[in-house]
Biopython code that builds the backbone (N, CA, C, O; Angstrom):
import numpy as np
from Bio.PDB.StructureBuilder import StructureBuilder

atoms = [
    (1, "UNK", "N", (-49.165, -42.173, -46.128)),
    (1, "UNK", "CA", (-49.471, -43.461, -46.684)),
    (1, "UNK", "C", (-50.032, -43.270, -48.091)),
    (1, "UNK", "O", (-50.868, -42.426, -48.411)),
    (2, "UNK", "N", (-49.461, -44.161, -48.877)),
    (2, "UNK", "CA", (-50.085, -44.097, -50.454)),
    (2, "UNK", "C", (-50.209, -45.045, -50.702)),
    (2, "UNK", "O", (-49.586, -45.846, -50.005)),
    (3, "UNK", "N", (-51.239, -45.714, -52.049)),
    (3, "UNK", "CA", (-51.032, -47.023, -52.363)),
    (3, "UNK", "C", (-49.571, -47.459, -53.530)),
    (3, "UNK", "O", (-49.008, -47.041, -54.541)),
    (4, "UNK", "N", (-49.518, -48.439, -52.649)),
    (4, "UNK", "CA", (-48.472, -48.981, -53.996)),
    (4, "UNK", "C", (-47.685, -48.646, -55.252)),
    (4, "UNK", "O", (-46.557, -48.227, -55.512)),
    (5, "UNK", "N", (-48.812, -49.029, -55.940)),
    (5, "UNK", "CA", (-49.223, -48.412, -57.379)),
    (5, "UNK", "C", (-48.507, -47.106, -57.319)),
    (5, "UNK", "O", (-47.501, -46.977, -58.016)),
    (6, "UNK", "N", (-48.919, -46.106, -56.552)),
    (6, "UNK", "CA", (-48.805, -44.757, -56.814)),
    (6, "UNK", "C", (-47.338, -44.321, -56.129)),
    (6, "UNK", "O", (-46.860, -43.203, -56.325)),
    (7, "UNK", "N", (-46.734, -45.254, -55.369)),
    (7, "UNK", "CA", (-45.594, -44.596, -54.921)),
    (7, "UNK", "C", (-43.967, -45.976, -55.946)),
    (7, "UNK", "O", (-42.751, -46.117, -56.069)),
    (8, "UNK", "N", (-44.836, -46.358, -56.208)),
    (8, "UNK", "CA", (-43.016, -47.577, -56.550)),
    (8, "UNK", "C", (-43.091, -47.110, -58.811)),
    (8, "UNK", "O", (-43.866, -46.615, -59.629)),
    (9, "UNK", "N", (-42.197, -47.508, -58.769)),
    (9, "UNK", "CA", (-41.659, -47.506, -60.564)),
    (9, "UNK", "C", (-42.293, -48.715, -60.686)),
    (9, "UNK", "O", (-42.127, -49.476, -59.733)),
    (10, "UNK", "N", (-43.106, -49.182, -61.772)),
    (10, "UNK", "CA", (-43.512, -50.166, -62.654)),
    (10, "UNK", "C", (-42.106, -50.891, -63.059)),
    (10, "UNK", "O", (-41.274, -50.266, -63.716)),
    (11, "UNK", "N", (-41.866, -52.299, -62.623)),
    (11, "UNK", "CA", (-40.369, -52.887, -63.333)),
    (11, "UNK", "C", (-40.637, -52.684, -64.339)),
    (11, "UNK", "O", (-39.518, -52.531, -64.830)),
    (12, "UNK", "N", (-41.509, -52.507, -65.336)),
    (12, "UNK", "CA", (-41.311, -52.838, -66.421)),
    (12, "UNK", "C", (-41.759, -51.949, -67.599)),
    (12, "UNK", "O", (-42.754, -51.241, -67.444)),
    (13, "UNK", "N", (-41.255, -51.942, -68.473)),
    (13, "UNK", "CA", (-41.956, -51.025, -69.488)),
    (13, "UNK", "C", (-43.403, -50.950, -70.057)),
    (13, "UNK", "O", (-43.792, -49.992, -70.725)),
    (14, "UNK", "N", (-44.137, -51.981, -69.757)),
    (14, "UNK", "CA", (-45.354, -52.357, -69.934)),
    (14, "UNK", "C", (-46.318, -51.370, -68.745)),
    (14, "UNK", "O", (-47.502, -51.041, -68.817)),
    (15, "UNK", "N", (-45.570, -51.152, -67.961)),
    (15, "UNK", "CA", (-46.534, -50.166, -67.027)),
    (15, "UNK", "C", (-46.300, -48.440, -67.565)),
    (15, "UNK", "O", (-46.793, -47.678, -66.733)),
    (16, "UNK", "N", (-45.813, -47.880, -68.477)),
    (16, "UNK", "CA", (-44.856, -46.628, -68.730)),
    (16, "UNK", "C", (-46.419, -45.992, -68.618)),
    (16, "UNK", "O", (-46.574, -45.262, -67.638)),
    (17, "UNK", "N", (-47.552, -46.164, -69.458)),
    (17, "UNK", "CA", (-48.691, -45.482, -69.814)),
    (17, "UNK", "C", (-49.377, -44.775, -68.358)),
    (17, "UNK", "O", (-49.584, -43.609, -68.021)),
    (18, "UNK", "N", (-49.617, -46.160, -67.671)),
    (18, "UNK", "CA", (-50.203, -45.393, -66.147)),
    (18, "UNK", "C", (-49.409, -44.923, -65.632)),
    (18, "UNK", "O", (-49.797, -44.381, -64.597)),
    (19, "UNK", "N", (-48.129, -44.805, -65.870)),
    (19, "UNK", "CA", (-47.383, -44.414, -64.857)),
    (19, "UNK", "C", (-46.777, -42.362, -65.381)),
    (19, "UNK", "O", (-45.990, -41.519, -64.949)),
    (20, "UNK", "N", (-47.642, -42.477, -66.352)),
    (20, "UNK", "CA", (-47.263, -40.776, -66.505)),
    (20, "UNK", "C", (-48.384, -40.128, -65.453)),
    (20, "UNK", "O", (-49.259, -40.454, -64.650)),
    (21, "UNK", "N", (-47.731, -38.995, -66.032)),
    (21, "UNK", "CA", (-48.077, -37.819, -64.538)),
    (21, "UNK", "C", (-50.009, -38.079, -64.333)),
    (21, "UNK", "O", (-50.786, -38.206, -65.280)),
    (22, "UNK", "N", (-50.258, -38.091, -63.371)),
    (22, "UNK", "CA", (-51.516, -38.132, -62.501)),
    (22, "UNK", "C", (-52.444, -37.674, -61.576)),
    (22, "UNK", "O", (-52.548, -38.536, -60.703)),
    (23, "UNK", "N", (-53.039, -36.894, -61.391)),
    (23, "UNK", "CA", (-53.565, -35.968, -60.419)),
    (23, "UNK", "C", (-53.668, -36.872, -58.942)),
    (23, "UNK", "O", (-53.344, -36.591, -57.788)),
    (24, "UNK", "N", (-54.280, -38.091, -59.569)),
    (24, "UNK", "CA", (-54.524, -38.534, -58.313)),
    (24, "UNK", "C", (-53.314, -39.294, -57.421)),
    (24, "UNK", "O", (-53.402, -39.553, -56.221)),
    (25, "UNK", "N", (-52.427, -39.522, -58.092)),
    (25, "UNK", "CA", (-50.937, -39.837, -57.611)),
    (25, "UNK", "C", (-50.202, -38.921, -57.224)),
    (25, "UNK", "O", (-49.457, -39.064, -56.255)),
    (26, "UNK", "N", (-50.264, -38.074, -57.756)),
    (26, "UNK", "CA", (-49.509, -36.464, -57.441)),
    (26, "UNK", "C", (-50.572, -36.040, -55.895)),
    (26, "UNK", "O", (-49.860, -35.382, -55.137)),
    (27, "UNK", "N", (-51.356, -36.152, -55.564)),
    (27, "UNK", "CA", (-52.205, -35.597, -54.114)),
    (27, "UNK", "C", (-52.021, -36.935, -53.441)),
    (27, "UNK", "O", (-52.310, -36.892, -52.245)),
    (28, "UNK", "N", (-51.530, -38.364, -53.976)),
    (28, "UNK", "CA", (-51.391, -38.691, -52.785)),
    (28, "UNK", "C", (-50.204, -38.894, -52.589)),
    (28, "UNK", "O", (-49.964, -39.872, -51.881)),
    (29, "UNK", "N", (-49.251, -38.253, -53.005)),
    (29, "UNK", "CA", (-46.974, -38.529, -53.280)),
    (29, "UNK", "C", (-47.174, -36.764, -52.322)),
    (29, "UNK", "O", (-46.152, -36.424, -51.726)),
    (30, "UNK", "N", (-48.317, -35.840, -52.224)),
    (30, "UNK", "CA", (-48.159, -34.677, -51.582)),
    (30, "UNK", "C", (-48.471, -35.092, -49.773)),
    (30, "UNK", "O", (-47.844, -34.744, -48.772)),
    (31, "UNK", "N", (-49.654, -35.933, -49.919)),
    (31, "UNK", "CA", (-50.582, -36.601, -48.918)),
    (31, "UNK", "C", (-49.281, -37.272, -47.901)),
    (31, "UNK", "O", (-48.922, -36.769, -46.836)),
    (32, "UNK", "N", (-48.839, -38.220, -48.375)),
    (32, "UNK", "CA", (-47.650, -38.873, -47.790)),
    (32, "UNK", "C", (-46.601, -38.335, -47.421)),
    (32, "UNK", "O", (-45.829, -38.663, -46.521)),
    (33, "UNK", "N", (-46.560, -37.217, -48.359)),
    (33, "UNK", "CA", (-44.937, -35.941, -47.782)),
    (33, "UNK", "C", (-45.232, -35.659, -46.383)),
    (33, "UNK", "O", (-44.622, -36.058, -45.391)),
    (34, "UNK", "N", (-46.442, -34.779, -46.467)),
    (34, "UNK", "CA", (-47.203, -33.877, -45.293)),
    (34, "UNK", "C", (-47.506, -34.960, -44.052)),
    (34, "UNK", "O", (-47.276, -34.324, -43.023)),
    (35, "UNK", "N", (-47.846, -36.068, -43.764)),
    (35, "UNK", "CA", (-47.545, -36.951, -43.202)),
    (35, "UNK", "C", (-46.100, -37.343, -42.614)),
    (35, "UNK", "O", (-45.716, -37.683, -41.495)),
    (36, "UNK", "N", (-45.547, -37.174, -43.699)),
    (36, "UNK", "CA", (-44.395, -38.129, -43.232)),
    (36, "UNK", "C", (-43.188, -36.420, -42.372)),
    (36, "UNK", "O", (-42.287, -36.419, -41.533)),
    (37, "UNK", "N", (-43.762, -35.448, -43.057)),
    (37, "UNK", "CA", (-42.697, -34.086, -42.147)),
    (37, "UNK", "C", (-43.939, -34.159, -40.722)),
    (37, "UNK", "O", (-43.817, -33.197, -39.964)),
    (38, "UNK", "N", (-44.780, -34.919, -40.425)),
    (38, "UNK", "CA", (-45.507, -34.219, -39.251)),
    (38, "UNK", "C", (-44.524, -35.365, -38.485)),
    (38, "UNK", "O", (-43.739, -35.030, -37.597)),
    (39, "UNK", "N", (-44.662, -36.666, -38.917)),
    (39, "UNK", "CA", (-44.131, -37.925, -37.907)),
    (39, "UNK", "C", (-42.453, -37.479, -37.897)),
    (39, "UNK", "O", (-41.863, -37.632, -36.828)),
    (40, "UNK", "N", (-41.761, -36.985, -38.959)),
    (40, "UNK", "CA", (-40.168, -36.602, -38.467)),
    (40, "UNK", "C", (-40.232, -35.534, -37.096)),
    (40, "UNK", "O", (-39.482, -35.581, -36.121)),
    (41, "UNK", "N", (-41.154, -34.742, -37.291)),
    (41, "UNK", "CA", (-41.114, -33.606, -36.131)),
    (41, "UNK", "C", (-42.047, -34.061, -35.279)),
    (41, "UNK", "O", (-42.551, -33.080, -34.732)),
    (42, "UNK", "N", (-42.655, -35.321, -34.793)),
    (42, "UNK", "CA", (-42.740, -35.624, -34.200)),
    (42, "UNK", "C", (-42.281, -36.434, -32.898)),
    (42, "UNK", "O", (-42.354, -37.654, -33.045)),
    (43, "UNK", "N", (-41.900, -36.068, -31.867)),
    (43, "UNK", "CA", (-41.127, -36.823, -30.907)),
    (43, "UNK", "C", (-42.048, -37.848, -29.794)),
    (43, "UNK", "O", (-43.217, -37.584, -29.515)),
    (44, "UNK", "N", (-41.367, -38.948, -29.269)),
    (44, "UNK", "CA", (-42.287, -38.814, -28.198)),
    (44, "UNK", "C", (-42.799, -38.350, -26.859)),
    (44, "UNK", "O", (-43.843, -38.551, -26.239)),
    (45, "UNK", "N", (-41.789, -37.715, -26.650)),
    (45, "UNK", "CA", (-41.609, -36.271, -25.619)),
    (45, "UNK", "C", (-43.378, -35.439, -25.933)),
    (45, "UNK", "O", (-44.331, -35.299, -25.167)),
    (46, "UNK", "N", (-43.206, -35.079, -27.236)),
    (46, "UNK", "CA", (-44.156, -34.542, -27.931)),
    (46, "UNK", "C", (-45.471, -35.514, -27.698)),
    (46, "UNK", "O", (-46.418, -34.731, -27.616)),
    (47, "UNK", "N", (-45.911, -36.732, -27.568)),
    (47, "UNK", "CA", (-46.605, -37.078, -27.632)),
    (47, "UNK", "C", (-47.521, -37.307, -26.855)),
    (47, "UNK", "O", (-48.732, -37.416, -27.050)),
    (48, "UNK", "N", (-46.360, -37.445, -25.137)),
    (48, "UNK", "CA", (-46.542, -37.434, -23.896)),
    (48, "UNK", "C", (-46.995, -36.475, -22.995)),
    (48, "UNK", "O", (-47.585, -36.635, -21.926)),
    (49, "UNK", "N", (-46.499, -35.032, -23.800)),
    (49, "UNK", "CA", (-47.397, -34.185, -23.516)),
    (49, "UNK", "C", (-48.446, -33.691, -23.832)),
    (49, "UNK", "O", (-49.000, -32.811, -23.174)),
    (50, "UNK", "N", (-48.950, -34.255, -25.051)),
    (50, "UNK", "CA", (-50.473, -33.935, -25.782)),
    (50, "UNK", "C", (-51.086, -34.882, -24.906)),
    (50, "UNK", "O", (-52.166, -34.365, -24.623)),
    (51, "UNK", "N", (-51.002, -35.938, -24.342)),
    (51, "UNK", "CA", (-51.730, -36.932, -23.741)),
    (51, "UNK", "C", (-51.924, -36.590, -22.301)),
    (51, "UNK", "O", (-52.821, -37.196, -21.713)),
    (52, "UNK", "N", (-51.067, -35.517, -21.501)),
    (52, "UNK", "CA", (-51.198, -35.368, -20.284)),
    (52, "UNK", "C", (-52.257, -34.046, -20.736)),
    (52, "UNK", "O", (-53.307, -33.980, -20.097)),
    (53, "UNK", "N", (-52.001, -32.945, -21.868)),
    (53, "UNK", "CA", (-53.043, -32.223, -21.848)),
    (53, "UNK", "C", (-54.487, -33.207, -21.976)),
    (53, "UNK", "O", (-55.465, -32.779, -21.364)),
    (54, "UNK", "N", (-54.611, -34.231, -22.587)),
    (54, "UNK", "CA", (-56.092, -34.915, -22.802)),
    (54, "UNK", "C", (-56.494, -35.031, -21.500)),
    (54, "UNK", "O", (-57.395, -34.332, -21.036)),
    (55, "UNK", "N", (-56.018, -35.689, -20.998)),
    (55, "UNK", "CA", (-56.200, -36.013, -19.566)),
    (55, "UNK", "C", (-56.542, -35.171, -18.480)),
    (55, "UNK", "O", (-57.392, -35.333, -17.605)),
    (56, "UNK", "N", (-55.464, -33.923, -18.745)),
    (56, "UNK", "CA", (-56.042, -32.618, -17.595)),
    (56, "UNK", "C", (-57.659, -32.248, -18.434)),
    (56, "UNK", "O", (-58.662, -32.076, -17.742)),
    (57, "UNK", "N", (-57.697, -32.196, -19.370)),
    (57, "UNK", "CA", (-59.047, -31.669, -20.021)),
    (57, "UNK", "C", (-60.068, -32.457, -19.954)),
    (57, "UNK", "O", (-61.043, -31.833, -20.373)),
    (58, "UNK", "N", (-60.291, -33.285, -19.708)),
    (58, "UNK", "CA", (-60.629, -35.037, -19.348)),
    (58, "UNK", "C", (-61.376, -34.594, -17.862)),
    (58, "UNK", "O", (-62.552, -34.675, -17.506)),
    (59, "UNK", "N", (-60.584, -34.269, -17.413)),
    (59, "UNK", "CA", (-60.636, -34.039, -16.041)),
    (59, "UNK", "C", (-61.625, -32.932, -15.649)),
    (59, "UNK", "O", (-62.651, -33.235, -15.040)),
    (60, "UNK", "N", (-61.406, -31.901, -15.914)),
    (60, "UNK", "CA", (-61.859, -30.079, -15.501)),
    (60, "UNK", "C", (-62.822, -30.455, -16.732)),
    (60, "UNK", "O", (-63.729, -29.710, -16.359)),
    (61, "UNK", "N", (-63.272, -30.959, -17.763)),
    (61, "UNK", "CA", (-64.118, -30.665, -18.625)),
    (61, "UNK", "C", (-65.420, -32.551, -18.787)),
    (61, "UNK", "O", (-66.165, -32.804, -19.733)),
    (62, "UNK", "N", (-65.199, -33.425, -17.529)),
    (62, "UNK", "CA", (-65.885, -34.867, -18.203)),
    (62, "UNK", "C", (-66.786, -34.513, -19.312)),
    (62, "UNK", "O", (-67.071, -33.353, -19.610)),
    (63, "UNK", "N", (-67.352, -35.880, -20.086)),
    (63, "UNK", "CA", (-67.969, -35.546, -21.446)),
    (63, "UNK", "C", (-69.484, -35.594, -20.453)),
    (63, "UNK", "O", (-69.594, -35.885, -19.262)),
    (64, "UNK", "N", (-70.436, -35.236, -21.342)),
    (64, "UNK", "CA", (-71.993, -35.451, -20.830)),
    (64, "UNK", "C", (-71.973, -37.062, -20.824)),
    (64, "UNK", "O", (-71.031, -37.762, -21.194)),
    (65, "UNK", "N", (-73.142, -37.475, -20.353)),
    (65, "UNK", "CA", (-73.328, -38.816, -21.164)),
    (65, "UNK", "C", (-74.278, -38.558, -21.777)),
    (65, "UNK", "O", (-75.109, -37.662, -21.928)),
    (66, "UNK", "N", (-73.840, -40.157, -22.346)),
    (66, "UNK", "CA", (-74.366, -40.006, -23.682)),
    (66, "UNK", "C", (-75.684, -41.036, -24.020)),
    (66, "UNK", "O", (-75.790, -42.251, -23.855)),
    (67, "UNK", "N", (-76.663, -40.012, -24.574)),
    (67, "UNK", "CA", (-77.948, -40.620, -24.699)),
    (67, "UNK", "C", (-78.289, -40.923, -26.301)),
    (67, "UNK", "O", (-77.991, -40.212, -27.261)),
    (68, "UNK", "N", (-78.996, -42.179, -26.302)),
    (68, "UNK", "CA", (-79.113, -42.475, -27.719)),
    (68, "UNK", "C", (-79.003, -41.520, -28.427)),
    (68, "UNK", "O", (-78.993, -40.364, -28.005)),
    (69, "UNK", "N", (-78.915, -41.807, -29.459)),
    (69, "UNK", "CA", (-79.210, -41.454, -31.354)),
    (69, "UNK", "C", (-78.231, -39.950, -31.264)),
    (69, "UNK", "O", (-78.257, -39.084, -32.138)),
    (70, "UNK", "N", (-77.502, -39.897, -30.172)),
    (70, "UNK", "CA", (-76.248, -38.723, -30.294)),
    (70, "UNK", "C", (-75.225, -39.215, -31.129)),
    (70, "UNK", "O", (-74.740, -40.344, -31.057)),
    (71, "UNK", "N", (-74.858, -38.164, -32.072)),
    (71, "UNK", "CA", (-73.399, -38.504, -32.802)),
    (71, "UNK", "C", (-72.257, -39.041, -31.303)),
    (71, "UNK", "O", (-72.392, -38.541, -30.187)),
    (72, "UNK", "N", (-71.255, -40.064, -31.616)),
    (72, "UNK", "CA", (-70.081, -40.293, -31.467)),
    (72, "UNK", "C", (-69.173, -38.494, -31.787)),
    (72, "UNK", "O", (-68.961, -37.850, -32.815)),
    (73, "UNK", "N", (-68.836, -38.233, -30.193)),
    (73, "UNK", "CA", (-67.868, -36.992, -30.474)),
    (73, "UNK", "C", (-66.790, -37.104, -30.992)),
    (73, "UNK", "O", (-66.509, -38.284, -31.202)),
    (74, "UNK", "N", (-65.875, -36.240, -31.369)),
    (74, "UNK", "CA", (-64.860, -36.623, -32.540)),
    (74, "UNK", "C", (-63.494, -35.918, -31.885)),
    (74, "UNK", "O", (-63.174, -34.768, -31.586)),
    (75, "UNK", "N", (-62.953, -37.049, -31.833)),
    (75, "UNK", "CA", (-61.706, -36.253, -31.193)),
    (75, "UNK", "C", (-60.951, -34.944, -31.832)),
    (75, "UNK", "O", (-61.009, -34.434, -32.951)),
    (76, "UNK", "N", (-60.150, -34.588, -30.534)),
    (76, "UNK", "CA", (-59.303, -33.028, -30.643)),
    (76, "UNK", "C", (-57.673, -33.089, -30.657)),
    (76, "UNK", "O", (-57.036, -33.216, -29.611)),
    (77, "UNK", "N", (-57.231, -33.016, -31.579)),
    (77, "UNK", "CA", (-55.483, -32.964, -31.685)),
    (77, "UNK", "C", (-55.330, -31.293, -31.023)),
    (77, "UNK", "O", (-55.757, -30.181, -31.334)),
    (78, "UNK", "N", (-54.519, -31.836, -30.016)),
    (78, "UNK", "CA", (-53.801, -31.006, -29.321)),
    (78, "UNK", "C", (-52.426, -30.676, -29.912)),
    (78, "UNK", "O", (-51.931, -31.705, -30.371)),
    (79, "UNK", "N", (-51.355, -29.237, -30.118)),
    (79, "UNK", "CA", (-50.578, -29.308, -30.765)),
    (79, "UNK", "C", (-50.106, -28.378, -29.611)),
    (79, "UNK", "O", (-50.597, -27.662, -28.738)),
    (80, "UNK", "N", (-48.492, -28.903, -30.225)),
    (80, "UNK", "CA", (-47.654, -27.987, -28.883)),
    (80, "UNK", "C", (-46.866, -26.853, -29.825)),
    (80, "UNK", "O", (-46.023, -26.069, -29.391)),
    (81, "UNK", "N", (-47.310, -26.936, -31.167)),
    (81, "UNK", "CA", (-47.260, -25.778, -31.736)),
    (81, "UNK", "C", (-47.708, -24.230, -31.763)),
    (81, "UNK", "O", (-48.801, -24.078, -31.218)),
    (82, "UNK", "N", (-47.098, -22.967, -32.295)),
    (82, "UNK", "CA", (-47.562, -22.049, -31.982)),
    (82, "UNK", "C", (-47.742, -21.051, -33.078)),
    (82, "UNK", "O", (-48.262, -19.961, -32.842)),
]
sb = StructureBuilder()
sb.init_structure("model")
sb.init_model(0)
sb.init_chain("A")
sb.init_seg("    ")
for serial, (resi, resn, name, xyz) in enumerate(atoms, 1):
    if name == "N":
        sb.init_residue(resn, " ", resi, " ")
    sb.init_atom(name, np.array(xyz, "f"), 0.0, 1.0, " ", f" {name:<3s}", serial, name[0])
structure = sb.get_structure()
């Protein structure tokens, strides 16, 4: 995902100035690549099985509970990569 701005051509010649090269447009036109090759190789075959691993781990591992003023735990991407 990028904003706008940073991914479309300016119609018009009046935009030419912002629209030269940019650090911060260039990390997010990289940001959106790397995104967008994870969701092509992503299936939902693939997805169905990261979710049955949550679940077995869910299971054999419940969380503590949770007592005030504890951080919110932060979820874990499971990858069926190797």
């Amino acid at each position: 995902m990028a904003p706008h701005e940073f991914v479309h051509e300016p119609s018009s010649d009046e935009g030419a100035d912002w629209w030269a090269p940019c650090a911060v447009r260039n990390a997010w036109l990289e940001a959106a690549e790397a995104s967008q090759r994870v969701l092509d190789h992503t299936t939902i075959q693939d997805l169905l099985e990261q979710q049955v691993l949550i679940r077995a781990n869910r299971t054999e591992h419940p969380a503590p509970p949770r007592t005030e003023g504890m951080p919110t735990p932060r979820p874990v991407l499971l990858t069926t990569d190797h």
